[in-house]
C-alpha positions as CSV (number, residue, x, y, z in Angstrom):
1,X,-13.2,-32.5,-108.3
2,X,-12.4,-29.1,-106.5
3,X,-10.7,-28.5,-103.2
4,X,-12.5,-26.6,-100.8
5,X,-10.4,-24.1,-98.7
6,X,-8.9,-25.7,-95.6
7,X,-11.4,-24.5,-92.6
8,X,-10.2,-24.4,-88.9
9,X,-6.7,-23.5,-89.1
10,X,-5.1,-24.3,-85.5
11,X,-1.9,-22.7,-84.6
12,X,0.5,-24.9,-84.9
13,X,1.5,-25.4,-88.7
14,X,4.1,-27.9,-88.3
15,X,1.9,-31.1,-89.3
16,X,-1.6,-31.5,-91.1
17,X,-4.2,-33.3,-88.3
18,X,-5.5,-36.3,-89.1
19,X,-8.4,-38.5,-88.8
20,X,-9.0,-42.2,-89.1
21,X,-8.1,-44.4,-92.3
22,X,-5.3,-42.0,-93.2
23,X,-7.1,-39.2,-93.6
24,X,-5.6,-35.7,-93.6
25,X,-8.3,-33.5,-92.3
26,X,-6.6,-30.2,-92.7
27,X,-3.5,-29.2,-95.5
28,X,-3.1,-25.9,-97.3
29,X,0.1,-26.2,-99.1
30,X,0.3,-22.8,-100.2
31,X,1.2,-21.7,-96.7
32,X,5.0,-21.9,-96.5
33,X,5.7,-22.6,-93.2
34,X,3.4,-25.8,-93.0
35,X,4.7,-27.1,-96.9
36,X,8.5,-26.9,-95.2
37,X,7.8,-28.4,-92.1
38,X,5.7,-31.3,-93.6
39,X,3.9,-31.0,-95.7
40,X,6.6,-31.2,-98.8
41,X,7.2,-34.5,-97.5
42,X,4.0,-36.0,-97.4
43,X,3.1,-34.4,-101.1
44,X,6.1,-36.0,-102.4
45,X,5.4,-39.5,-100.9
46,X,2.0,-39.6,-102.8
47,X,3.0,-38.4,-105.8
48,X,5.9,-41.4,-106.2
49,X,2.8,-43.8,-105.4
50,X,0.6,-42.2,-107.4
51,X,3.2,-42.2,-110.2
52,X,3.4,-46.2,-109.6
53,X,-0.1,-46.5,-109.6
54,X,-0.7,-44.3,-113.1
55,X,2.3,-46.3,-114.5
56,X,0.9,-49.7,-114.4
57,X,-2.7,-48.3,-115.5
58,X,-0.7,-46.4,-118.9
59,X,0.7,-50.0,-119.3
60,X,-2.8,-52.0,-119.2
61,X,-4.4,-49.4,-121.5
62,X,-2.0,-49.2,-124.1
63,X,-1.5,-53.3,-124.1
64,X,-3.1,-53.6,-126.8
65,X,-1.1,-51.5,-129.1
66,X,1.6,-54.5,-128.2
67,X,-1.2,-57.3,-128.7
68,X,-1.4,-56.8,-132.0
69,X,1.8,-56.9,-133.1
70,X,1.3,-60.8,-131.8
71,X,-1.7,-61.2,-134.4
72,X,-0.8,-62.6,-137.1
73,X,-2.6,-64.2,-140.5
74,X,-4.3,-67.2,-138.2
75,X,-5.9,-64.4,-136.2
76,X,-7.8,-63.2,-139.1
77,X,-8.0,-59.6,-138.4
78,X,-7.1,-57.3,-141.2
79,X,-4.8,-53.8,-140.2
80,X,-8.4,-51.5,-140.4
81,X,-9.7,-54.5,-137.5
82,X,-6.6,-53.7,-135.6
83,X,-6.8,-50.0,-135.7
84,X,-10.5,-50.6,-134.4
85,X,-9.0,-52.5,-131.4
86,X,-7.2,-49.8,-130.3
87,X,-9.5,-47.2,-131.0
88,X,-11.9,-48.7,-128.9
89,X,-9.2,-48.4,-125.9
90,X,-8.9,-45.0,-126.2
91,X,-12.3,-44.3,-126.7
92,X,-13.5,-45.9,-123.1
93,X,-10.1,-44.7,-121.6
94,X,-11.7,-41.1,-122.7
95,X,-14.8,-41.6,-121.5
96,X,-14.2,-42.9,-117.8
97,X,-12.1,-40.1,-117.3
98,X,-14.7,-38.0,-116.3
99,X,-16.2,-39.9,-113.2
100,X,-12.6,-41.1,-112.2
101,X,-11.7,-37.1,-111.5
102,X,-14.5,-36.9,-109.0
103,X,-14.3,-39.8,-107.7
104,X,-11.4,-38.7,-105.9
105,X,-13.1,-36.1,-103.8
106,X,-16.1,-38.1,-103.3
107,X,-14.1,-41.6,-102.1
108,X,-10.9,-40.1,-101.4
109,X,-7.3,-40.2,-103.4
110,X,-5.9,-43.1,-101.5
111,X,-8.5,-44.9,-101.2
112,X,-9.9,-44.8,-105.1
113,X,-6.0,-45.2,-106.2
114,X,-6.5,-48.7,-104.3
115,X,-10.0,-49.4,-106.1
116,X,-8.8,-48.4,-109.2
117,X,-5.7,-50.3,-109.1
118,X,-7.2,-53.0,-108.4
119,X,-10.1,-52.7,-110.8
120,X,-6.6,-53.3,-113.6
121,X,-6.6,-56.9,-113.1
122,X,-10.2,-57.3,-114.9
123,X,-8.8,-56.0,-118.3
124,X,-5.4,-58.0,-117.7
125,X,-6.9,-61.0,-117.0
126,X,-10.1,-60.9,-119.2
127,X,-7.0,-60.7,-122.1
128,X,-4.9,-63.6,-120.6
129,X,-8.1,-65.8,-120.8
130,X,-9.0,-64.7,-124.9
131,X,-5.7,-64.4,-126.3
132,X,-5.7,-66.9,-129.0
133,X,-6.3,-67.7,-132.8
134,X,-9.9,-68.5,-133.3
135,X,-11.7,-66.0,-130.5
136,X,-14.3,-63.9,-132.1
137,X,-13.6,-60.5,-132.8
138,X,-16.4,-59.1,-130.7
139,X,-14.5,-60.8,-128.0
140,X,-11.6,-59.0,-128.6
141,X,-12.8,-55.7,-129.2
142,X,-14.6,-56.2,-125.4
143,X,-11.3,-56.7,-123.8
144,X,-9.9,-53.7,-125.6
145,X,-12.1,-51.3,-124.1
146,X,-12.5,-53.2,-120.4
147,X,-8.5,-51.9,-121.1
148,X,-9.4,-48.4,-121.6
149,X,-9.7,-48.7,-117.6
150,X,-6.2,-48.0,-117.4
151,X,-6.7,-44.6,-118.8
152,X,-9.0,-43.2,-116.3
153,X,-6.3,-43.8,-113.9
154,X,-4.6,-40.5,-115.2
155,X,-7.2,-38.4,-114.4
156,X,-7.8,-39.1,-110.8
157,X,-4.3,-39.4,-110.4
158,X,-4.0,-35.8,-112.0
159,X,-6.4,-34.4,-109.8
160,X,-5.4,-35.9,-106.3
161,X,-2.0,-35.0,-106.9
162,X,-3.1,-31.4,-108.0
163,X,-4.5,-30.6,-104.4
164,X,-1.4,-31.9,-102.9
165,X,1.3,-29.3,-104.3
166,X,1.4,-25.5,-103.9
167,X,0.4,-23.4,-107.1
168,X,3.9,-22.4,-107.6
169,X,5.3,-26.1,-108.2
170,X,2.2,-27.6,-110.0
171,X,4.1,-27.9,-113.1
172,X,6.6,-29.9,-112.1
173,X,4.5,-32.3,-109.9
174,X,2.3,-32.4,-112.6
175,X,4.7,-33.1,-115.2
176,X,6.5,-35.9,-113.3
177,X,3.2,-37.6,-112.3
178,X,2.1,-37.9,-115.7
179,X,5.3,-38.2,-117.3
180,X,6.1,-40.9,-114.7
181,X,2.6,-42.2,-115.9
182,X,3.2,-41.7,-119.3
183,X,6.3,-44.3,-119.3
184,X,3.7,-47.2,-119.0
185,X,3.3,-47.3,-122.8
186,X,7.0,-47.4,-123.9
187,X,7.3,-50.2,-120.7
188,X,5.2,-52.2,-121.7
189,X,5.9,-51.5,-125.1
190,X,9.9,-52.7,-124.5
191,X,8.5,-55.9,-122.4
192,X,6.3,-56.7,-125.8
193,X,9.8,-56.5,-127.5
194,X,11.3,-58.6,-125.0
195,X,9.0,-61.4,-125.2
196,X,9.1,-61.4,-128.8
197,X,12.6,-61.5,-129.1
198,X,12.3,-64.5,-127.3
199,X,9.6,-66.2,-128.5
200,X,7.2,-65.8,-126.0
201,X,3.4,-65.8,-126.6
202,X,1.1,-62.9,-125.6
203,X,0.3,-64.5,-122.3
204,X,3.1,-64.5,-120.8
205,X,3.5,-60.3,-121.7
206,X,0.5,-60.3,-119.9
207,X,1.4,-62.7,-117.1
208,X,4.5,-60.2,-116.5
209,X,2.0,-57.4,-115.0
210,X,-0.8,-59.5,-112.7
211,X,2.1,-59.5,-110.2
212,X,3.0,-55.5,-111.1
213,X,-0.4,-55.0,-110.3
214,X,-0.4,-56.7,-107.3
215,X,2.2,-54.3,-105.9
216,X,0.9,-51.2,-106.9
217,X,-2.2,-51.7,-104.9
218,X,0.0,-52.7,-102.1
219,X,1.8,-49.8,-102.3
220,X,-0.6,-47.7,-102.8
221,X,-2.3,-49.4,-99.5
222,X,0.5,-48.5,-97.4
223,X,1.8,-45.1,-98.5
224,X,-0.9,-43.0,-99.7
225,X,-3.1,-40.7,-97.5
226,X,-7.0,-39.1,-98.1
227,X,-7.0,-35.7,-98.2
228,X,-10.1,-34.3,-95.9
229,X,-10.5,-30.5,-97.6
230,X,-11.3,-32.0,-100.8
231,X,-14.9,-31.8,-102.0
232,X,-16.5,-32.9,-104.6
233,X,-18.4,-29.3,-105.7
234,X,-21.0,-29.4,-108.5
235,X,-21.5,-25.8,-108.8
236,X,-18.0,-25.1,-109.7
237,X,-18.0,-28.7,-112.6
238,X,-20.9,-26.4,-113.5
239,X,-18.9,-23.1,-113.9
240,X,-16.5,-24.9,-115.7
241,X,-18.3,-26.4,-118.5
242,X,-19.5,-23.0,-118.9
243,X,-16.0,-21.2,-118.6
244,X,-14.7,-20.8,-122.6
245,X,-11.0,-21.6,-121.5
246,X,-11.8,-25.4,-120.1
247,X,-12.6,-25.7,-123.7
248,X,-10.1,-24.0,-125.4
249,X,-7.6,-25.9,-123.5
250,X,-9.5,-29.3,-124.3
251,X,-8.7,-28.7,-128.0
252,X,-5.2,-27.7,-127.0
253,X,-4.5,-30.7,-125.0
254,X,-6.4,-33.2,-128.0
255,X,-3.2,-31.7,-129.9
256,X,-1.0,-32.9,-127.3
257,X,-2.0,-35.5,-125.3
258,X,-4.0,-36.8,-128.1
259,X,-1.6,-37.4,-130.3
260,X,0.9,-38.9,-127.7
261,X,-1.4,-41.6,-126.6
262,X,-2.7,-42.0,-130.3
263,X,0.4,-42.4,-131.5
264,X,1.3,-44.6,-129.2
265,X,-1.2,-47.3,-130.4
266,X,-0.5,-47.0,-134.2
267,X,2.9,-46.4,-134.5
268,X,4.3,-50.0,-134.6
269,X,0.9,-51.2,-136.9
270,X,1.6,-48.3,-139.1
271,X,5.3,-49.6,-139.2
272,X,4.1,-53.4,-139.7
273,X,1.4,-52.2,-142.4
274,X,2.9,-49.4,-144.6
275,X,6.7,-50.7,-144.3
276,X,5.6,-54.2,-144.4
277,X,8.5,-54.4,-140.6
278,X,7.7,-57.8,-138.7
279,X,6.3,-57.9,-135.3
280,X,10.1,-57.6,-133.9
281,X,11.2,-55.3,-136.0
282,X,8.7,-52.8,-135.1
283,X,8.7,-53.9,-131.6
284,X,12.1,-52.7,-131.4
285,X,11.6,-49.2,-132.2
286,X,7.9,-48.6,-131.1
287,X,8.9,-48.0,-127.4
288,X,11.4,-45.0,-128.4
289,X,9.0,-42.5,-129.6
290,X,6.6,-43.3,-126.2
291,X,9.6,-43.3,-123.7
292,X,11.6,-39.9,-124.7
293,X,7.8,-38.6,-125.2
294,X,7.4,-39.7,-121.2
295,X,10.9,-38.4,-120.2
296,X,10.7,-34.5,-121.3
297,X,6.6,-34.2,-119.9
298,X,8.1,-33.0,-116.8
299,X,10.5,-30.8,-118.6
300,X,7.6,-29.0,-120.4
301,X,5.8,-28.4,-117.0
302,X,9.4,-27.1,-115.3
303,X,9.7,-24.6,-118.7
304,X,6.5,-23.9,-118.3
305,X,6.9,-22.9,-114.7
306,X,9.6,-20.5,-115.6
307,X,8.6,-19.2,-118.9
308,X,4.5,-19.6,-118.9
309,X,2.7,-22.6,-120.3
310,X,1.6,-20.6,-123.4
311,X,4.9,-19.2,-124.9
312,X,6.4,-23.1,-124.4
313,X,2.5,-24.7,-125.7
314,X,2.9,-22.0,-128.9
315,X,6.2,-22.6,-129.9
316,X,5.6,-26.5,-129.3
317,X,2.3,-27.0,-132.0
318,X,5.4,-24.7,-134.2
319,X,7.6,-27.6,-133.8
320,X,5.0,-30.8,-134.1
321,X,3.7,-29.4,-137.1
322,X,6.9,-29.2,-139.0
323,X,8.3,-33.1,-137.7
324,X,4.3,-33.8,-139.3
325,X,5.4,-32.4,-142.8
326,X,8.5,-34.4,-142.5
327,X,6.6,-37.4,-141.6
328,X,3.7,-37.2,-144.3
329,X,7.0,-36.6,-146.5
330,X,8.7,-39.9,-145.1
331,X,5.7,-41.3,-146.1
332,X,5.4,-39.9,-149.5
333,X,9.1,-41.4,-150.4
334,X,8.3,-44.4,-148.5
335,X,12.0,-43.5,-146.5
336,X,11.4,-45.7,-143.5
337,X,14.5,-44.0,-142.2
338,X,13.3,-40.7,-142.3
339,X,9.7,-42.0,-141.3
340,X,10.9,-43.3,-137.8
341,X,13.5,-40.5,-137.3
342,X,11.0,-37.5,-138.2
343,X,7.9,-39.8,-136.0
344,X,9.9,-40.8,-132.9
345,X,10.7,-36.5,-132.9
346,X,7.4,-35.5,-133.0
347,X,7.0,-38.2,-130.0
348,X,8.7,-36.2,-127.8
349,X,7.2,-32.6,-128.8
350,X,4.1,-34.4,-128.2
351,X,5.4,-35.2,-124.3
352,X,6.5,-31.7,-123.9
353,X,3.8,-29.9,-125.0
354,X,1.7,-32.2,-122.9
355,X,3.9,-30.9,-119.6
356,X,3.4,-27.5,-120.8
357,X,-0.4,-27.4,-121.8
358,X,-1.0,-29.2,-118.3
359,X,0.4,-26.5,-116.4
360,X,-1.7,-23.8,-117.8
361,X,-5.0,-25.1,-116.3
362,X,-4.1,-24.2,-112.7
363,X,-2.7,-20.7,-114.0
364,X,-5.4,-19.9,-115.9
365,X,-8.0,-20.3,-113.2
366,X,-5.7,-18.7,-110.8
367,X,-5.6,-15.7,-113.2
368,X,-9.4,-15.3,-113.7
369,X,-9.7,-15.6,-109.3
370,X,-7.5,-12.5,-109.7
371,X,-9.7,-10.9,-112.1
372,X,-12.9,-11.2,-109.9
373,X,-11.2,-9.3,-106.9
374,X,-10.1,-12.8,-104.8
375,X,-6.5,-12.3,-103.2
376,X,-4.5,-14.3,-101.2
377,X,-6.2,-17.9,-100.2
378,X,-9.4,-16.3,-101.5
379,X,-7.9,-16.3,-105.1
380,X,-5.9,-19.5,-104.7
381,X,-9.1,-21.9,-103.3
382,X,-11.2,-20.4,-106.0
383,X,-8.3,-21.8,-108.4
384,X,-8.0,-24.7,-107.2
385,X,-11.6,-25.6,-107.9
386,X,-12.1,-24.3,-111.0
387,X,-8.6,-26.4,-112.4
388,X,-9.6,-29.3,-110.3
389,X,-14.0,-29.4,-112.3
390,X,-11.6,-28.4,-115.4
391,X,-8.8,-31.0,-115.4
392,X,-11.0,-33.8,-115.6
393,X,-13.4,-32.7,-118.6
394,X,-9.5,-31.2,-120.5
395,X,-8.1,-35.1,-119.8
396,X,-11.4,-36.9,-121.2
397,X,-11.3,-34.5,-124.5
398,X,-7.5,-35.2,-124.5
399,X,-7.4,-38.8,-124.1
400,X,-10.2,-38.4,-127.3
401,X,-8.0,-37.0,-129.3
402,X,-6.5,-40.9,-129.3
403,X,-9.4,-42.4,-130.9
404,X,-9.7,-39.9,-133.6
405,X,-6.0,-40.5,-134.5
406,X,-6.5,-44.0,-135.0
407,X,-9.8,-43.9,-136.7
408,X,-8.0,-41.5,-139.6
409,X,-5.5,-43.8,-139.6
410,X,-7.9,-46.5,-140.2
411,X,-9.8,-44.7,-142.7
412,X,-6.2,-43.7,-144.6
413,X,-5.4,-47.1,-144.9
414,X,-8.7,-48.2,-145.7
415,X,-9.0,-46.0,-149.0
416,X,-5.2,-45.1,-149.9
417,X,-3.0,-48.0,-148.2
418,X,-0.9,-45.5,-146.5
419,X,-1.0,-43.3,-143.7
420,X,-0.1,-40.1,-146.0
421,X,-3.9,-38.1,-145.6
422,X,-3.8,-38.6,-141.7
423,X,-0.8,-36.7,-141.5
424,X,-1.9,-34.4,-143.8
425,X,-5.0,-34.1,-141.0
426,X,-2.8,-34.2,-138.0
427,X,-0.7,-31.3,-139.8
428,X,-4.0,-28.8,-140.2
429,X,-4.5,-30.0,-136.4
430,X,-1.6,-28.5,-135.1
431,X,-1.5,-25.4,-137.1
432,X,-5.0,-24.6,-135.5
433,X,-4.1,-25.7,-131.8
434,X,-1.1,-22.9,-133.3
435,X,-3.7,-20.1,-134.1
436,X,-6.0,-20.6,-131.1
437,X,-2.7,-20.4,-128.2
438,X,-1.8,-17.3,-129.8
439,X,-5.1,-15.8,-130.4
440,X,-6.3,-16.3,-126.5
441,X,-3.3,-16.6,-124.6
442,X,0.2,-14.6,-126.2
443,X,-1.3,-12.5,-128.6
444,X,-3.8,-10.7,-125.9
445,X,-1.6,-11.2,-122.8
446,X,1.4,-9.6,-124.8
447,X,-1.3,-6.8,-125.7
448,X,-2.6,-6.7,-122.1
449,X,-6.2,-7.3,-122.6
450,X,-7.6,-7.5,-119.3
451,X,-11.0,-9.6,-120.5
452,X,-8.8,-12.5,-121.4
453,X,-6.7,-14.5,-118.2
454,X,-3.0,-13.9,-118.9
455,X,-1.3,-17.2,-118.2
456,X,2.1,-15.5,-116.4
457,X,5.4,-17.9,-115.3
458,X,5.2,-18.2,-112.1
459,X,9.3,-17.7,-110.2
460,X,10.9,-21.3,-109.4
């Protein structure tokens, strides 16, 4: 998906002209004049719906990591079956994140918010209709990935939003729309915990968000606009896939993203299988480690608006890899204490780093305009298409990082009976997303080397 600059200015900057269907045939938020006068406005009032929108789709893709905390003995499915259910949600969450970026600038953002909304109440309903003892476990593993719809919502979201807000304030747009996002899982997570607590069977946790649904499309119906200067542009997907940093900071954001949403599937069965907790137990602290996670995103993008993605991204891998030795220690002693303190932690580093990673994608590509001799609007379009092909192919990588978590986690339990040598992986993990950040982006920007793009803060 790539914005292609806005064409026909007219003189009077005070309101972007529209055509039919709500439509916006002309926006360049970079001018400052036009982003005061309106355009602020109308940026803002798509990114709360698009927030809403992202929200419920984090909720239907991550359902399952609450499902199976309902699945008990008469179910039949053993904790490496489970594991298998989520990892096929983040696999086809992964996956469809690729179209759903471009499917923005070839439909529009309002109106593929709408389809994709709506497209949420297959998976939800598909899982209202199986949800029993006694359905085959093909049947179950089908609705788990119909759920991984919910995860291509991020990346259309991402990009829409993207074009909407002025380089200078991307990280913090970008951080509260997917931080706003994010807090689907620890939402849905909590209304798992509620229905446990009283009683309650798996349907009606699912019966909770067909309605939710319901509204967001609504919503998103009435509120959103189309944005006309977007474009879908295969030459620059193309320039993209061959540019070394969209895949540098693919493996940056598996270490991030991946492990937020990974984590956020198998921390309550890793709770219920190596700590032997019950479903409510784990319930009750699953959602903690997902929601702070979802709260500080946007504070990684506003640090990394002010002090550079890459110092904030460094220092971050610094900090996840040592709440990892503390974890793979936890569960080494078996201290459940120290297990869920040192886990719900690196939660949150997860969530910031994600906010910070994020925000280098736009600067990065506005940094390698600059180094081909584009100023001005020149070097700014050329960034915005190059982020925009980028950030789609970076979220699908991400979002893969998910299903490898799980499947280590399956295989750990599979051969040791504890989680110990996925840790042990996730630690090595981090200390290489560690030794890339520094190679490419501090280590040479501190040094000046002028082949490299130097990801700079950018003044709030």
């Amino acid at each position: 998906m790539l914005d292609a600059p806005a064409g026909g200015r007219t003189s009077d900057r005070s309101a972007p002209r529209r055509t039919g269907g709500r439509w916006i045939e002309e926006w360049d938020p970079e001018d400052e004049p036009f982003w005061a006068a309106q355009g602020e406005r109308i940026a803002r009032r798509n990114l709360w719906f698009s927030v809403l929108c992202e929200h419920i789709g984090f909720s239907v893709w991550t359902l399952w990591s609450v499902l199976v905390l309902f699945m008990g003995p008469e179910y039949g499915i053993d904790p490496a079956g489970k594991f298998f259910l989520a990892s096929m949600a983040t696999l086809v969450g992964s996956a469809v994140r690729v179209p759903y970026t471009f499917a923005v600038a070839r439909f529009g953002g309002r109106n593929w918010t709408v389809f994709s909304a709506s497209l949420l109440l297959v998976p939800a309903v598909a899982a209202f209709v199986v949800m029993r003892p006694g359905t085959p476990y093909w049947t179950f593993l089908l609705c788990a990935a119909l759920s991984g719809l919910g995860g291509g919502n991020f990346a259309s979201s991402m990009t829409n939003i993207n074009s909407f807000f002025p380089l200078r304030r991307k990280g913090w747009a970008l951080g509260l729309n997917a931080g706003g996002g994010n807090l689907g899982v620890p939402v849905v997570q909590l209304a798992g915990l509620a229905v446990i607590g009283a009683a309650g069977g798996p349907r009606l946790l699912i019966g909770i968000y067909l309605p939710a649904i319901l509204v967001a499309v609504g919503c998103a119906v009435r509120y959103m606009d189309n944005l006309a200067t977007v474009r879908n542009d295969t030459g620059a997907a193309r320039e993209a896939l061959r540019d070394p940093h969209t895949w540098i900071m693919a493996l940056l954001y598996v270490g991030t993203f991946g492990s937020f949403i990974g984590y956020s599937f198998a921390f309550g069965l890793v709770l219920q299988t190596q700590f032997g907790r019950t479903p409510l137990a784990a319930a009750s602290v699953t959602f903690v480690g997902p929601l702070l996670g979802s709260l500080v995103r946007p504070v990684g993008g506003r640090l990394a608006d002010r002090y550079g993605g890459a110092r904030i991204t460094l220092w971050n891998f610094v900090a996840m890899a040592a709440a990892t030795a503390l974890v793979a220690l936890a569960s080494v002693r078996a201290s459940l204490a120290l297990f869920t303190a040192a886990f719900i932690v690196l939660f949150a580093l997860s969530g910031l780093g994600n906010g910070a990673t994020y925000r280098m994608i736009p600067a990065i590509f506005r940094t390698r305009a600059t180094a081909r001799g584009l100023t001005g609007e020149a070097a700014a379009a050329y960034g915005r298409r190059l982020s925009g092909a980028a950030m789609g192919l970076i979220g699908a990588v991400g979002a893969a990082g998910g299903l490898g978590i799980n499947l280590a986690f399956r295989q750990s339990f599979q051969t040791a009976g504890t989680g110990t040598a996925a840790f042990l992986a996730f630690l090595a993990g981090y200390a290489l997303c560690y030794g890339v950040t520094w190679t490419v982006y501090v280590r040479r920007s501190a040094a000046g080397t002028r082949e490299v793009p130097e990801e700079r803060p950018i003044p709030a």
